[in-house]
C-alpha positions as CSV (number, residue, x, y, z in Angstrom):
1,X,0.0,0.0,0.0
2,X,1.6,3.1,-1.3
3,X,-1.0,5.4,-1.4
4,X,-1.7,8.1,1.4
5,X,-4.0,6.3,4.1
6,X,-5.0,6.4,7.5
7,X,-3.4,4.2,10.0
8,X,-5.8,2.7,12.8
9,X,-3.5,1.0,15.5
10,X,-5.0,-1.6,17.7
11,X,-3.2,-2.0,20.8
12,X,-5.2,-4.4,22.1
13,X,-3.4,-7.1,23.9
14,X,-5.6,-9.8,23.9
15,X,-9.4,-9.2,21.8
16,X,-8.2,-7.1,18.5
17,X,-11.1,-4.3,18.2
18,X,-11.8,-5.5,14.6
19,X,-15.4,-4.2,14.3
20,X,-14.5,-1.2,15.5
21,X,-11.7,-0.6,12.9
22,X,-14.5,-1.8,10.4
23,X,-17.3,0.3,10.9
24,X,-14.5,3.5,11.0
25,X,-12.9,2.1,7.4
26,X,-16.1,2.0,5.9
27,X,-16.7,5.2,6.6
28,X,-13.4,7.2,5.7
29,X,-13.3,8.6,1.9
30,X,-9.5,7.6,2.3
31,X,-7.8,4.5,2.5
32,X,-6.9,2.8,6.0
33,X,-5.1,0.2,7.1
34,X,-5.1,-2.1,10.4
35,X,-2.0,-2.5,13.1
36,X,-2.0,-4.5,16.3
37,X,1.6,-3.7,17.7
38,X,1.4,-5.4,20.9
39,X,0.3,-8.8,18.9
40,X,2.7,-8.7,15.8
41,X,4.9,-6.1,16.7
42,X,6.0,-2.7,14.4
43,X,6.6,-4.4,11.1
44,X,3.2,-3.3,9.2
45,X,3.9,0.4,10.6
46,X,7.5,0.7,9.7
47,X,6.6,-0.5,6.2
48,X,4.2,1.8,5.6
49,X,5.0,5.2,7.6
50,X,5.9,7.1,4.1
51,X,2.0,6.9,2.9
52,X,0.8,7.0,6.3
53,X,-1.0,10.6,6.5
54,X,-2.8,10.1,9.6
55,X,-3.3,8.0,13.0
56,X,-6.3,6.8,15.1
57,X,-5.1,4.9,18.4
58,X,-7.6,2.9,19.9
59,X,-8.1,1.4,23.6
60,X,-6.6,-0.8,25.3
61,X,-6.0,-3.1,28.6
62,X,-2.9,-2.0,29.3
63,X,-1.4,0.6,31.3
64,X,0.7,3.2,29.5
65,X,3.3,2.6,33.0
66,X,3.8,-1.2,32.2
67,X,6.2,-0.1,30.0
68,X,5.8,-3.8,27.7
69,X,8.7,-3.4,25.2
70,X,5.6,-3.1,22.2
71,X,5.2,0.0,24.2
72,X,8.7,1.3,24.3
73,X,9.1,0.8,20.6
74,X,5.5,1.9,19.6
75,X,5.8,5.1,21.6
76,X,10.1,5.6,20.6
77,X,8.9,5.2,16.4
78,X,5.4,7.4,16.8
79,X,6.8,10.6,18.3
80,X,8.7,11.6,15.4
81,X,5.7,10.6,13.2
82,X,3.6,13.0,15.3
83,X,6.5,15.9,15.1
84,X,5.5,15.4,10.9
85,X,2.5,16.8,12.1
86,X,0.1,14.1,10.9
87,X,-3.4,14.5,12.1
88,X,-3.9,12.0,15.0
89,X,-6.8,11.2,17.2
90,X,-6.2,8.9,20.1
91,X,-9.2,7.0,22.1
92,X,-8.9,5.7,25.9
93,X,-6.0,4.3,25.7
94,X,-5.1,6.6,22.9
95,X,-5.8,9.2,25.0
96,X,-3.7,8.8,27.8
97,X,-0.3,7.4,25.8
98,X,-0.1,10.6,24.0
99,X,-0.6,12.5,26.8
100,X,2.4,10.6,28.4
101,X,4.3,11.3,25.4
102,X,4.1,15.0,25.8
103,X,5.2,14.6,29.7
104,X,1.4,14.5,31.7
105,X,0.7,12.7,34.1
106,X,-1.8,9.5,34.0
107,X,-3.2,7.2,37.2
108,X,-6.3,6.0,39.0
109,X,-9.4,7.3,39.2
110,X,-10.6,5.5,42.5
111,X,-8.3,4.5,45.5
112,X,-9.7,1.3,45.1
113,X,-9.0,0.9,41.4
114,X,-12.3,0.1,40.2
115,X,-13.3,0.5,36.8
116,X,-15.5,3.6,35.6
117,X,-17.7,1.7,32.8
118,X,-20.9,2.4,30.8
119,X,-22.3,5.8,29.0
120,X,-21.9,9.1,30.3
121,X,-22.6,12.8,29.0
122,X,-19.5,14.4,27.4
123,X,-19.0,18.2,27.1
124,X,-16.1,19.0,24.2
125,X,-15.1,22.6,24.2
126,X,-15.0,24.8,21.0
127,X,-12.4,23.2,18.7
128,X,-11.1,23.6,15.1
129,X,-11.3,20.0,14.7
130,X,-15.0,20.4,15.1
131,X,-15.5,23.6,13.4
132,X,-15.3,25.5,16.1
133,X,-18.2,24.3,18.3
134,X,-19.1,23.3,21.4
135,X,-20.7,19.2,21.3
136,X,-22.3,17.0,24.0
137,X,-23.0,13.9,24.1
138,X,-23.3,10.6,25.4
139,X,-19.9,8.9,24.7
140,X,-19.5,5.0,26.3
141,X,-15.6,4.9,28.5
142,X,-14.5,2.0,30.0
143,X,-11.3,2.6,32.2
144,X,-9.7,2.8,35.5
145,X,-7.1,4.9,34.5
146,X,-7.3,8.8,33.5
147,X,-5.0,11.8,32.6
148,X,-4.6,13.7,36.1
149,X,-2.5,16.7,34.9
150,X,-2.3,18.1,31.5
151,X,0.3,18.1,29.4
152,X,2.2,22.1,29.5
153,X,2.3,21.6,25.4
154,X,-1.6,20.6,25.4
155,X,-4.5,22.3,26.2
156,X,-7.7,20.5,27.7
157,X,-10.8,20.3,25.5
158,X,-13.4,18.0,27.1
159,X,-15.0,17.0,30.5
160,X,-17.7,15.1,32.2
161,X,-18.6,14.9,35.8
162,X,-16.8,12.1,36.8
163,X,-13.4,12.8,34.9
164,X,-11.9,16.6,34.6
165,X,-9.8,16.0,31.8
166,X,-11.5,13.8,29.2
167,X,-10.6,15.3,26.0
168,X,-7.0,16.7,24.7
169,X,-6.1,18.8,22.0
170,X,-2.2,19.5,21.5
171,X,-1.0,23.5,21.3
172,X,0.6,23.4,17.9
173,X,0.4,20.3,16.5
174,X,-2.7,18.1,15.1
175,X,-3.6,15.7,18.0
176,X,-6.7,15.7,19.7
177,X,-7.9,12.5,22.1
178,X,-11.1,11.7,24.3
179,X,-10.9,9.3,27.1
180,X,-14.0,8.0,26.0
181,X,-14.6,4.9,23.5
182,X,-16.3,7.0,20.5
183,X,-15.8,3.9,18.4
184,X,-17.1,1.6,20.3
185,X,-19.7,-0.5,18.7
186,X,-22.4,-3.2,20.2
187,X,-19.7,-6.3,19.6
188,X,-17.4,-3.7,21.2
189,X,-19.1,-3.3,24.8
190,X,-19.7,-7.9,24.3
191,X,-16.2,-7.9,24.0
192,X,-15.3,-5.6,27.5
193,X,-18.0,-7.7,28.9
194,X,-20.8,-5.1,29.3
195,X,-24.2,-6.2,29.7
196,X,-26.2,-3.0,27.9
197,X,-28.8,-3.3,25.9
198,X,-28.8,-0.3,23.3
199,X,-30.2,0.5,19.8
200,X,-27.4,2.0,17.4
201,X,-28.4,5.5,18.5
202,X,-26.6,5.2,21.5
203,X,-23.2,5.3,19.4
204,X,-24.4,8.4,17.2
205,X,-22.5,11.2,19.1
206,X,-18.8,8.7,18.6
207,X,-19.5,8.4,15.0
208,X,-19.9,12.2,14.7
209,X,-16.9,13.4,16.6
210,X,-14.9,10.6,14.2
211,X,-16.5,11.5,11.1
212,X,-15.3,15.0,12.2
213,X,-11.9,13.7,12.2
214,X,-11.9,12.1,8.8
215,X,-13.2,14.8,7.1
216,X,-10.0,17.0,8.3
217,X,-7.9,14.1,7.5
218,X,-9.6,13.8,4.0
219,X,-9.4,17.2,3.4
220,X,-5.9,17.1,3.6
């Protein structure tokens, strides 16, 4: 694949999120490929970083301080790909490793470590990434972890009433992440072993903030 394309990396450690790649792939107007580091290590990237124009980083397990080697050499080979300045958008997961990147500082919600899970209203602060407007919405999260102090080179860009800090955008660069799961999917909340029962209305305000995304990336 030579052609310019959007790369989705997985970096799921044990149940790839391959609906939730799907149902963002058929969307984009650009081509996209598929990258599970933590499975089958940097190859595919490395191999493809001249046509890749832009990321999405999906959820995950892990914590960004296990420090796994996939997440030494994930993190050492997607800085400078960031420093191109190719749009990026990271989820959960997503969200929290780039804010460790750029020096903030992640940990647990609760003293007890439990795990904040289910829907819950989002508020996203006026953004050029969403032409300048203010959203809310309901936005499914599924995490025990959270960024707890903001990056000096990013600027904060979402809340909720349970987590301060639940959207990112960077200063100069394109990077913008939600703590949230915007692209989760119903097979998504089987797979983290959530019992709700919703109609495909429940994941309209995730498809909006990515389709949001893939217009700027498309536009590009």
């Amino acid at each position: 694949m030579n052609q310019p394309h959007l790369a989705i990396i997985d970096p799921a450690v044990r149940t790839p999120e391959i609906d939730c790649f799907n149902q963002i792939a058929m969307r984009s107007a650009i081509k996209t490929s598929y990258h599970l580091p933590a499975l089958f290590g940097m190859e595919t990237l490395i191999a493809l970083e001249k046509s890749i124009t832009a990321f999405i980083i999906l959820g995950s397990s892990s914590s960004v301080h296990d420090r796994a080697p996939w997440q030494i050499k994930l993190e050492a080979w997607l800085k400078p790909q960031l420093e191109l300045k190719k749009p990026t958008f990271g989820f959960c997961y997503g969200h929290q490793m780039l804010a460790y990147l750029y020096e903030g500082k992640i940990d647990f919600l609760f003293t007890d470590k439990h795990k904040l899970q289910g829907f819950r209203e989002t508020h996203l602060q006026k953004n050029p990434l969403w032409k300048n407007q203010k959203l809310f919405g309901e936005l499914y999260v599924s995490h025990r972890e959270a960024v707890t102090e903001c990056p000096k080179s990013m600027q904060v860009i979402g809340s909720s009433s349970e987590v301060a800090i639940d959207g990112l955008c960077h200063n100069s660069l394109p990077i913008w992440s939600v703590q949230a799961h915007p692209e989760s999917t119903p097979l998504f909340l089987n797979n983290m072993g959530d019992p709700h029962n919703v109609g495909p209305q429940a994941f309209d305000f995730g498809k909006q903030i990515i389709d949001h995304f893939l217009t700027l990336v498309r536009s590009r």
